[in-house]
VODRENMI-126148 format. One record per residue: x, y, z of N, C-alpha, C in turn; residue in one letter; residue number from 1. Coordinates in Angstrom, 3 decimals, padded with zeros to 6 digits, always signed. Layout:
N
SITE      n.c1      n.c2      n.c3     ca.c1     ca.c2     ca.c3      c.c1      c.c2      c.c3  resn  resi
SITE         X         Y         Z         X         Y         Z         X         Y         Z     A   NUM
...
This chain:
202
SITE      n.c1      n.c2      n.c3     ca.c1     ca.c2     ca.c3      c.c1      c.c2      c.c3  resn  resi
SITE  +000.323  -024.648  +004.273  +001.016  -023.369  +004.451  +001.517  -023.253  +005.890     X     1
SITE  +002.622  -023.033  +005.736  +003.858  -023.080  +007.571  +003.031  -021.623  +008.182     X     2
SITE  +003.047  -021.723  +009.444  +002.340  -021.001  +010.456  +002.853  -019.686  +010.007     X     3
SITE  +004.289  -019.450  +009.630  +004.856  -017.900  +009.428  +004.398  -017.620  +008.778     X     4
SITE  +004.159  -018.072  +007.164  +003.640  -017.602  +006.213  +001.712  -017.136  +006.579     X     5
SITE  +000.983  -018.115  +007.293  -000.080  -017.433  +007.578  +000.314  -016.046  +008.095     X     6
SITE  +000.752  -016.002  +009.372  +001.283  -015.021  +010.117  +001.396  -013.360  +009.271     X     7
SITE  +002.698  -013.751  +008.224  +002.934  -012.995  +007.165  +001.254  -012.299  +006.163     X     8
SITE  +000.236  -012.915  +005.673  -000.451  -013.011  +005.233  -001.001  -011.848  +006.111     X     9
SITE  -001.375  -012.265  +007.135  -002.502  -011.394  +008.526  -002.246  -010.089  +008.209     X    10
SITE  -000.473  -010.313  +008.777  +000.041  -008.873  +009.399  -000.277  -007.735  +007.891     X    11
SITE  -000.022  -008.461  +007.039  +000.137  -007.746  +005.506  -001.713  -007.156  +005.507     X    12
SITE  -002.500  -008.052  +005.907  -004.251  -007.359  +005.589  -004.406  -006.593  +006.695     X    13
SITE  -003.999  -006.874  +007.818  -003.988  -005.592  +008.763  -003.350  -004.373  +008.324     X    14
SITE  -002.011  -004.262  +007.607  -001.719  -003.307  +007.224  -002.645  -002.613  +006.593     X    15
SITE  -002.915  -003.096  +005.232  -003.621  -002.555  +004.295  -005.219  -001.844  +004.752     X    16
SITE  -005.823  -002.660  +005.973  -006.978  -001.856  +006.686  -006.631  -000.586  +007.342     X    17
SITE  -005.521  -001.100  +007.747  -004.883  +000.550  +008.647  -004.910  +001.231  +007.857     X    18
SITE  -003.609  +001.307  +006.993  -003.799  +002.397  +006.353  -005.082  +002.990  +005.005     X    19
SITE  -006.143  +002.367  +005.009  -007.092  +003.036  +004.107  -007.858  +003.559  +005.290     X    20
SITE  -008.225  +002.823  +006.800  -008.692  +003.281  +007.715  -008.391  +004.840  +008.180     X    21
SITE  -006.886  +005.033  +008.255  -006.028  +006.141  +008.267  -006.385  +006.858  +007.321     X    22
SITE  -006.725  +006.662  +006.222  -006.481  +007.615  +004.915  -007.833  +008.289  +004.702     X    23
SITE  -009.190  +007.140  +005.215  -010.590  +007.843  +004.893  -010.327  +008.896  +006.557     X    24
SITE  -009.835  +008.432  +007.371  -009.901  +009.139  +008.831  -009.850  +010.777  +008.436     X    25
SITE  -008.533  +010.675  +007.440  -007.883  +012.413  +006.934  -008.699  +013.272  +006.257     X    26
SITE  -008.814  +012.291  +005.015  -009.084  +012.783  +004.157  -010.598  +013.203  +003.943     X    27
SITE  -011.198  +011.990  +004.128  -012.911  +012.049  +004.543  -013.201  +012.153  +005.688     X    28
SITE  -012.808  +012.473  +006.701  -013.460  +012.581  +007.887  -014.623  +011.324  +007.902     X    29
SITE  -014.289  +010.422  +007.400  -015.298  +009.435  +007.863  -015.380  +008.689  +008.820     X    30
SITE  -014.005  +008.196  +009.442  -013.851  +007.816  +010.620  -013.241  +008.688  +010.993     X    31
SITE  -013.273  +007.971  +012.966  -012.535  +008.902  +013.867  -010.944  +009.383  +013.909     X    32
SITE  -010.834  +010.159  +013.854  -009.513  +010.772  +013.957  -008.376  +010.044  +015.323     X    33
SITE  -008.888  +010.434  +016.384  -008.326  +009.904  +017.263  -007.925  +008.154  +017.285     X    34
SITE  -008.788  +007.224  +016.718  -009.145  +006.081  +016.240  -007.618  +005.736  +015.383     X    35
SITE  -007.627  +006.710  +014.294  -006.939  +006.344  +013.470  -005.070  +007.144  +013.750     X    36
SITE  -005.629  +007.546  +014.695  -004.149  +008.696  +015.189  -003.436  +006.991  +016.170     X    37
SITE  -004.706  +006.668  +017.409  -003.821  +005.439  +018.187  -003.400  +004.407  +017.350     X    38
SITE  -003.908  +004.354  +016.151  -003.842  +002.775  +014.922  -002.290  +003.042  +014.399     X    39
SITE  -002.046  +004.281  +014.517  -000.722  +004.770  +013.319  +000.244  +003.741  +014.350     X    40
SITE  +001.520  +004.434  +015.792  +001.828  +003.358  +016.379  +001.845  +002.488  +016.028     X    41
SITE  +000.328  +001.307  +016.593  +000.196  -000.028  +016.365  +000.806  -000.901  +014.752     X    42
SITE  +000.108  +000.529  +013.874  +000.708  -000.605  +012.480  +002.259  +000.247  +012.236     X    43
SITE  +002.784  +000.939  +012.884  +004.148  +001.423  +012.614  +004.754  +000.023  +013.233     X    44
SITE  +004.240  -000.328  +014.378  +004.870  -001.204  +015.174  +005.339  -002.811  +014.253     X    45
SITE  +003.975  -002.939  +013.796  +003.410  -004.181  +012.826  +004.472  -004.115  +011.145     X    46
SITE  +004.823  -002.594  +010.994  +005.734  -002.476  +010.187  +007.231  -002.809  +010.344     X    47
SITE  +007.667  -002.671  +011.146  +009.009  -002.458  +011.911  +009.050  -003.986  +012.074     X    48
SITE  +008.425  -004.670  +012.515  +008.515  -006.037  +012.740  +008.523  -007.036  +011.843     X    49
SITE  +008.056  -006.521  +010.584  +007.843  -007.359  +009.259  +009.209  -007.140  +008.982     X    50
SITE  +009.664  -005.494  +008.816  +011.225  -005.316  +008.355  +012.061  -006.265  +008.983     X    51
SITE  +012.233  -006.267  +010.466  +012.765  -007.206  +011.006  +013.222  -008.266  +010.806     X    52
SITE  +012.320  -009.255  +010.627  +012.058  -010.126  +010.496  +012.665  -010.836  +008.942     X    53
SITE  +012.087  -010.256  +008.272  +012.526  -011.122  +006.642  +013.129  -010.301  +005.820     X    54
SITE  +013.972  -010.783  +004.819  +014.947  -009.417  +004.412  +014.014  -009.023  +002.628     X    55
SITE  +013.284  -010.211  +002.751  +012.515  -009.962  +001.366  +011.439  -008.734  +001.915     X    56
SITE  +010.723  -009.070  +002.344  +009.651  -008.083  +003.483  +010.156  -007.165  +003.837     X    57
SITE  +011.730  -006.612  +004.313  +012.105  -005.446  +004.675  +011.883  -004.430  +003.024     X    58
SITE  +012.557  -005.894  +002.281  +012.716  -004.829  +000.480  +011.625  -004.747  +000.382     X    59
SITE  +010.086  -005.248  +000.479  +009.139  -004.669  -000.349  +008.824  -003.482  +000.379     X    60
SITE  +008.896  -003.575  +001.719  +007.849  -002.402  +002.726  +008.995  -000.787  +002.973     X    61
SITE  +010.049  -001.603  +002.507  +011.107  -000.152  +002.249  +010.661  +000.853  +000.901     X    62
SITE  +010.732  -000.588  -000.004  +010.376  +000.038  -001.244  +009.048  +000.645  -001.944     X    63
SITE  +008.085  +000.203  -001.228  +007.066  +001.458  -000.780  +006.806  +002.188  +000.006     X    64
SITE  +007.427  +002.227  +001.055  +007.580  +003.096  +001.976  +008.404  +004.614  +001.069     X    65
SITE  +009.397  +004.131  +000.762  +010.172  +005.451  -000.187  +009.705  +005.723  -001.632     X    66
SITE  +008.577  +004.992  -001.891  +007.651  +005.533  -003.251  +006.764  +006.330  -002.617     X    67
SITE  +006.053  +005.950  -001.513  +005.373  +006.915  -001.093  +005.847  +008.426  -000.232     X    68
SITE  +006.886  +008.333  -000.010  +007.207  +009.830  +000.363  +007.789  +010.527  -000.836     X    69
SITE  +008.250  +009.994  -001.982  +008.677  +010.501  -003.286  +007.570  +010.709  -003.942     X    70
SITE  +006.715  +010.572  -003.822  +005.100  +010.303  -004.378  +004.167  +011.654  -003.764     X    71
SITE  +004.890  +011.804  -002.574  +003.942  +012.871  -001.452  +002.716  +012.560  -001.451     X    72
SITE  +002.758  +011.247  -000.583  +001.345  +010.324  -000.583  +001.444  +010.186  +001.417     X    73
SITE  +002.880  +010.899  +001.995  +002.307  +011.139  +003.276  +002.031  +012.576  +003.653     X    74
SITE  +000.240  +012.700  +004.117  -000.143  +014.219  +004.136  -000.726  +014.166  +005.422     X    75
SITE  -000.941  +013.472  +006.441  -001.206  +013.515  +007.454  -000.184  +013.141  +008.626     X    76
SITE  -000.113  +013.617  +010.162  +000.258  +013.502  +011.052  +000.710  +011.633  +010.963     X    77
SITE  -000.563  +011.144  +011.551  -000.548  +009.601  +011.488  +000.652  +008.913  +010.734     X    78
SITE  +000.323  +009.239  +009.276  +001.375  +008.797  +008.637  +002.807  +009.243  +008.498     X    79
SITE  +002.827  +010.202  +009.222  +004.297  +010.670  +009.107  +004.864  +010.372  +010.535     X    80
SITE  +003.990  +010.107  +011.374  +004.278  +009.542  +012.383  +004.712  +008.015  +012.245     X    81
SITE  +004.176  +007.234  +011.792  +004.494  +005.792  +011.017  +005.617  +005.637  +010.007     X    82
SITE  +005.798  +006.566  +009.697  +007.030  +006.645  +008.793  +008.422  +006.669  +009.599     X    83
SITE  +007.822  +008.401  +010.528  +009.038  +008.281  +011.136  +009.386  +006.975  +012.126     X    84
SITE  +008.612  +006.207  +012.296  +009.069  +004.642  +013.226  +009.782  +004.143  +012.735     X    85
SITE  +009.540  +004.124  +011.080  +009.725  +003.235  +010.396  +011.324  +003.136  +010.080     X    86
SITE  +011.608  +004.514  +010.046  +012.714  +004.874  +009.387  +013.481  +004.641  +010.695     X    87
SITE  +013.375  +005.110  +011.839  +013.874  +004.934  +012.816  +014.218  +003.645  +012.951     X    88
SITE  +013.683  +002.548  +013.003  +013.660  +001.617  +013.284  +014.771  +000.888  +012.216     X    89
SITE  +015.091  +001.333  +011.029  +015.978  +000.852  +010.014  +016.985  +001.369  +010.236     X    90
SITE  +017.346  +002.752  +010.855  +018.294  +003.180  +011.277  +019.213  +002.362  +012.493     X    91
SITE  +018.173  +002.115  +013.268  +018.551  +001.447  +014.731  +019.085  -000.179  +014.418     X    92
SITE  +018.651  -000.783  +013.793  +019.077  -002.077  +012.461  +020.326  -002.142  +012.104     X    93
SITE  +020.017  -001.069  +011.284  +021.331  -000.887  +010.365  +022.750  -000.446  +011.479     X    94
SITE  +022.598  +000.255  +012.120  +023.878  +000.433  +012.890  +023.883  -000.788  +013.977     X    95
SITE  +022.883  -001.450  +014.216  +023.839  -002.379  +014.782  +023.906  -003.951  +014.245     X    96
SITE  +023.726  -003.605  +013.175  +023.984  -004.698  +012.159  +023.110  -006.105  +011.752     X    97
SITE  +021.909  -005.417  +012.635  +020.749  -006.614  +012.517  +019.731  -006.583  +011.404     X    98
SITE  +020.081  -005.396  +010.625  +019.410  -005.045  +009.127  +019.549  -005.955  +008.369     X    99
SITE  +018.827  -006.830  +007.662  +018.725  -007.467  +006.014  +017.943  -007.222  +005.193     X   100
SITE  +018.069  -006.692  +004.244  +017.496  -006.471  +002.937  +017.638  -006.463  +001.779     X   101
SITE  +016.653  -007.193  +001.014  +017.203  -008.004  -000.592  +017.201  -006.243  -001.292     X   102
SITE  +018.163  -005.739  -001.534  +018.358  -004.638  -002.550  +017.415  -005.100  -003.622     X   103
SITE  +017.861  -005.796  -004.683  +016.936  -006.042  -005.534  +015.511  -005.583  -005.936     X   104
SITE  +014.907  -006.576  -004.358  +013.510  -006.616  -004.352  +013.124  -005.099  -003.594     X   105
SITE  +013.768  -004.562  -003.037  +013.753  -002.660  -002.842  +013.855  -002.274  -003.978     X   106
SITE  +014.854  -002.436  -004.949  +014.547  -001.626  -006.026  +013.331  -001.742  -007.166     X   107
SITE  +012.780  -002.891  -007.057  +012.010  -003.024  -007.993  +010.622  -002.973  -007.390     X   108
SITE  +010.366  -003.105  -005.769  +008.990  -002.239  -005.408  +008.929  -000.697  -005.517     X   109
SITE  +010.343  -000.449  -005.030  +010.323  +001.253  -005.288  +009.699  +001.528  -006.681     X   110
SITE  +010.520  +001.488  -008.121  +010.119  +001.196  -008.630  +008.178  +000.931  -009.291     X   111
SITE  +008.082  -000.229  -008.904  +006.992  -000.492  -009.116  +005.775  +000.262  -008.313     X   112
SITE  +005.697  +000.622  -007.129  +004.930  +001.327  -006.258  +004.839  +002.707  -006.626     X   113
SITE  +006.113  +003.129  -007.487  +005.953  +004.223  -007.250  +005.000  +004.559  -008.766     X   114
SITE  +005.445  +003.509  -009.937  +004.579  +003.539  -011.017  +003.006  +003.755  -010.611     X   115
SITE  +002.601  +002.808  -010.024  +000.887  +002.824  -009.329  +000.731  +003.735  -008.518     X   116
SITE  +001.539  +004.634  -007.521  +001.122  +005.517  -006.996  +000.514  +007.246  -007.975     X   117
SITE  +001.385  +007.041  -008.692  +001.324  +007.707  -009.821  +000.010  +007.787  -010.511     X   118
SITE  +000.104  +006.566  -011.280  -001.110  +006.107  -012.022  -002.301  +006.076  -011.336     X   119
SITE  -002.652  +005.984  -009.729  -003.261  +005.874  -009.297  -003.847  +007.262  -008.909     X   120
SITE  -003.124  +008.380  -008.984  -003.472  +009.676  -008.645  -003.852  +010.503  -009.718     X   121
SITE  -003.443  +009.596  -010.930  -004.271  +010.169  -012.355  -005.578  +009.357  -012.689     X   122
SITE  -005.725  +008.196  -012.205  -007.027  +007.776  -012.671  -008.068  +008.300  -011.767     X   123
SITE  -007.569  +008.558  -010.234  -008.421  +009.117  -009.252  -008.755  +010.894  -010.184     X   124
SITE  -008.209  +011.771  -010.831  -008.381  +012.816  -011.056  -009.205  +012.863  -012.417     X   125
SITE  -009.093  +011.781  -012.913  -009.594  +011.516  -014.425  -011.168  +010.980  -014.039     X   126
SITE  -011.322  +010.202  -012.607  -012.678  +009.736  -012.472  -013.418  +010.677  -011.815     X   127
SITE  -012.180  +011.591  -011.168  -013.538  +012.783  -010.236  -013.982  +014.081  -011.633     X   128
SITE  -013.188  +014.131  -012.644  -013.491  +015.064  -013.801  -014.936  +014.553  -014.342     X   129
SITE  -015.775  +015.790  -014.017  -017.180  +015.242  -014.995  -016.886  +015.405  -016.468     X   130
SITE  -015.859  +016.045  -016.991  -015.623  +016.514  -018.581  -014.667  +015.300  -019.441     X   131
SITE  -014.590  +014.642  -018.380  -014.042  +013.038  -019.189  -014.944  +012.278  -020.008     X   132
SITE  -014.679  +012.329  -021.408  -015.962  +011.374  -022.065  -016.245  +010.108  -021.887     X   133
SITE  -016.879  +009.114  -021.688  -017.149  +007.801  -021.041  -017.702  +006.964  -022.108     X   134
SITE  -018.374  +007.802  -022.989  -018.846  +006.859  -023.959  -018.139  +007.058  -025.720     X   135
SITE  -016.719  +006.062  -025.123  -016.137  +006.280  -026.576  -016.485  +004.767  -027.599     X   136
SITE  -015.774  +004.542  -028.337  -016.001  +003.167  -028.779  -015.244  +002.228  -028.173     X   137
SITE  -015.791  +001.330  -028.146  -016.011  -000.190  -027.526  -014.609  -000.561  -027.124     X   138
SITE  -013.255  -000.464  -028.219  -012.154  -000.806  -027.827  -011.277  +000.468  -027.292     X   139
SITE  -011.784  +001.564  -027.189  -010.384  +002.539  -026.470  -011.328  +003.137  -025.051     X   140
SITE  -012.580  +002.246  -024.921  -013.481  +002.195  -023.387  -013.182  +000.746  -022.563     X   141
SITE  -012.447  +000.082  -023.440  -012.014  -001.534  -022.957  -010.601  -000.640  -022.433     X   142
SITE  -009.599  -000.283  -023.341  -008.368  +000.770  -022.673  -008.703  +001.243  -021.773     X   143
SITE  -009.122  +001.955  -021.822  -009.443  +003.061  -020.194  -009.696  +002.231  -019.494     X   144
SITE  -010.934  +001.410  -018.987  -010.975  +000.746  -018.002  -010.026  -000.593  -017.200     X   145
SITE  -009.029  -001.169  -018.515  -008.293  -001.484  -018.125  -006.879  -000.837  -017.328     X   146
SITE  -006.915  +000.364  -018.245  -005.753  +000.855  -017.333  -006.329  +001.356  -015.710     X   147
SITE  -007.771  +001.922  -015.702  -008.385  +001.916  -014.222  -008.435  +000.863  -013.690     X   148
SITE  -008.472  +000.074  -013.615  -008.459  -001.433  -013.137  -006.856  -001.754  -011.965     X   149
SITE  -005.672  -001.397  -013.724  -004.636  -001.603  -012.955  -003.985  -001.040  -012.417     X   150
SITE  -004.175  +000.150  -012.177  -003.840  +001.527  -011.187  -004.677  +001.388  -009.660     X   151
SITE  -006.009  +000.625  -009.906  -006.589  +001.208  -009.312  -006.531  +000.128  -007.750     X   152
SITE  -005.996  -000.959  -008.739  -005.433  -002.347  -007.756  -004.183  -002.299  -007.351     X   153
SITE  -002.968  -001.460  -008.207  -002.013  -001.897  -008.428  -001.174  -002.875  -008.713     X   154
SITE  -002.151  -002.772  -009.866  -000.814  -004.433  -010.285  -000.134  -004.699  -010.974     X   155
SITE  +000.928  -002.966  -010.941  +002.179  -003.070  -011.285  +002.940  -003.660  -010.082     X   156
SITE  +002.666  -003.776  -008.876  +003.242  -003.808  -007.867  +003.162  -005.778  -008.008     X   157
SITE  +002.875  -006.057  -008.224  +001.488  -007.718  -008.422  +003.029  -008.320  -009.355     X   158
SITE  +003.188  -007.676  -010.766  +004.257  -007.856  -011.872  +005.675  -007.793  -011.040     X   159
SITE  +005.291  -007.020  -010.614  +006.989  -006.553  -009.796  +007.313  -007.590  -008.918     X   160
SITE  +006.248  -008.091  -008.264  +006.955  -009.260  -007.077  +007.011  -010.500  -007.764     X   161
SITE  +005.982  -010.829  -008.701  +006.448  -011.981  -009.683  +007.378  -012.349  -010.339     X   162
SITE  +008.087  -010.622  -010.958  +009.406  -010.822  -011.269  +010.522  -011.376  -010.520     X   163
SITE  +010.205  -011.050  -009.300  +010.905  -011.091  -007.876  +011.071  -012.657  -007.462     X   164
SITE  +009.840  -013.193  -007.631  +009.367  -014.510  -007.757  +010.475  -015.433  -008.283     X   165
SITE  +010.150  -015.058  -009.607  +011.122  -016.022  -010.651  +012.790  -015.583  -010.904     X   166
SITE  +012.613  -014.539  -010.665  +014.472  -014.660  -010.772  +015.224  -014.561  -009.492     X   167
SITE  +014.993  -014.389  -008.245  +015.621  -014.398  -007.216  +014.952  -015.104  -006.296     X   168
SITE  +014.418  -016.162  -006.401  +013.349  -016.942  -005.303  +012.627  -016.191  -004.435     X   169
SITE  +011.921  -015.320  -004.337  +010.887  -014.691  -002.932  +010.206  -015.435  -003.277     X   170
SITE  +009.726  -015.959  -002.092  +008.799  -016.843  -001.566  +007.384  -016.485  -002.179     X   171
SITE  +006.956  -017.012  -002.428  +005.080  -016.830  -002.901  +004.433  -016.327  -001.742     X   172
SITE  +004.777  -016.567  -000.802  +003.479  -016.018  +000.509  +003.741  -014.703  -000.098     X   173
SITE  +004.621  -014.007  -000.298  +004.833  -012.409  -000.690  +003.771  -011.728  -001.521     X   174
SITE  +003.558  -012.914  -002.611  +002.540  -012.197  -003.049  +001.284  -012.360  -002.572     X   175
SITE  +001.136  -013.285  -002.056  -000.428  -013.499  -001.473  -000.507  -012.675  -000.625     X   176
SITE  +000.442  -012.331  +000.307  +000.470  -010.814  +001.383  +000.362  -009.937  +000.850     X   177
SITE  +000.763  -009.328  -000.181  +000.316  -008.358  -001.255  -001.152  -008.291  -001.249     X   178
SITE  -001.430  -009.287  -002.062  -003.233  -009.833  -002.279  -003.793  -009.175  -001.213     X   179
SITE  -003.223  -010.022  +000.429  -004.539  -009.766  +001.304  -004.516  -008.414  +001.798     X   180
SITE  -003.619  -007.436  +001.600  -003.108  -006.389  +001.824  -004.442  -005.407  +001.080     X   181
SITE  -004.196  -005.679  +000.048  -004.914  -004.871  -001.144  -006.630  -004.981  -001.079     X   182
SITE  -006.593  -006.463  -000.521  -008.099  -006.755  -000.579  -008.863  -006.245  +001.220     X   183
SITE  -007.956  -006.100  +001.751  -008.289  -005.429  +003.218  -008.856  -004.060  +002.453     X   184
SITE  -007.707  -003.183  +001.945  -007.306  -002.016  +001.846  -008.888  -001.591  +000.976     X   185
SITE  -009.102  -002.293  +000.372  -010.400  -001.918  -000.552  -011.499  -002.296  -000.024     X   186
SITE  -011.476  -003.110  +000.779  -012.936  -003.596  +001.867  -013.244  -002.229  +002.788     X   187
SITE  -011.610  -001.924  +003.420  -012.336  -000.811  +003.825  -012.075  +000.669  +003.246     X   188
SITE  -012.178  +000.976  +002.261  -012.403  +001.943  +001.008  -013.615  +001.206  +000.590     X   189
SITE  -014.410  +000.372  +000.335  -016.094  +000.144  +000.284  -016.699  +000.573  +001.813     X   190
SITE  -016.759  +000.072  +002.514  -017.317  +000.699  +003.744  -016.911  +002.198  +003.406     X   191
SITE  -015.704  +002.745  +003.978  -015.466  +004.274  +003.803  -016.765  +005.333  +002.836     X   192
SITE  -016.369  +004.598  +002.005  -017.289  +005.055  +000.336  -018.934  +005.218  +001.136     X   193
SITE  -019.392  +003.687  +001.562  -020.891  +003.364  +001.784  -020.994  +004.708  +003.096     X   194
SITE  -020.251  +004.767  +004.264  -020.641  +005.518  +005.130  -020.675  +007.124  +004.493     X   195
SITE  -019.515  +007.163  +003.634  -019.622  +008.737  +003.167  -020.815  +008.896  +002.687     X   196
SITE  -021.531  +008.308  +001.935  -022.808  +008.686  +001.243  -023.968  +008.572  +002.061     X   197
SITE  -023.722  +007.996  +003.536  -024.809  +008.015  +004.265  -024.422  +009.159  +005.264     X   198
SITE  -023.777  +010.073  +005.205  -023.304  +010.895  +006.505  -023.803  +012.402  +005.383     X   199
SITE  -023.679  +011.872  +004.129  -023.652  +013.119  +002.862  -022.680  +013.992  +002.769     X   200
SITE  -021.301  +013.110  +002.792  -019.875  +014.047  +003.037  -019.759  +013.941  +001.260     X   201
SITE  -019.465  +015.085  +000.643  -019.204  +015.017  -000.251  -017.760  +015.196  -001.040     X   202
């Protein structure tokens, strides 16, 4: 694997720590605020530079970038601070003509991100409901948990770049940056989780 593509890989699991880092910071007060206020910057920065850089990478991180404000999945300072870089920074691109981006692969993360953001804010409301029944029969409790599974990973987003894959060549590191993205993002959403229950934030 060529040094960029590691590179690519990193920057993508750093993302994904930031922002769950960011997100328990808000939402759970589990980490520090200030912590996660100086992190916004740094991974706005780390964003802007991926856009930069590759025009496949500009389409995926555009195209969730604009699922998630259509989504109203930015509710904190931090992140709207990171956004606004973000956008800035495509603006500043685009007018002077150093912007590339596979349309395509924008439309079909938009798209796809915005499916799992979705899905992901109904399985989160369906798992905090104590009046959800849990013990149905064997095959529509295999359903449910599969559809929690793939909301809960997103891997409509996983389908979407594969598609991406095979009919317009994006490179495979894309999805493995995906991968390490997701698997950051949930490492620290386990920590988050483990400290909430030891602080007794409920």
């Amino acid at each position: 694997m060529a040094g960029e593509e590691i590179v690519f890989i990193i920057l993508f699991g750093f993302i994904g720590a930031s922002l769950k880092y960011i997100d328990a910071s808000y939402d759970d007060g589990v980490f520090n605020r200030n912590y996660a206020l100086a992190l916004s910057p740094v991974t706005g920065i780390v964003f802007c530079g991926i856009i930069a850089l590759n025009e496949y990478a500009a389409g995926i991180y555009l195209g969730i970038v604009i699922s998630v404000i259509l989504t109203g999945k930015i509710d904190n300072f931090a992140f709207s601070l990171m956004v606004a870089m973000i956008l800035t920074t495509v603006v500043i691109l685009g007018v002077s003509g150093e912007l590339s981006v596979s349309i395509l692969t924008l439309l079909v993360m938009l798209i796809c991100s915005g499916i799992d953001e979705i899905g992901n804010d109904l399985i989160d409301k369906e798992m905090k409901n104590p009046h959800i029944i849990t013990n149905r029969s064997g095959f529509k409790e295999l359903i449910r948990t599969l559809r929690i599974r793939w909301f809960l990973y997103r891997i409509t987003s996983y389908v979407g770049i594969i598609f991406l894959i095979f009919t317009i060549s994006v490179p495979w590191v894309f999805f493995f940056a995906l991968i390490a993205e997701e698997v950051m993002y949930q490492l620290v959403e386990s920590y988050a989780r483990k400290k909430k229950c030891q602080q007794g934030i409920i």
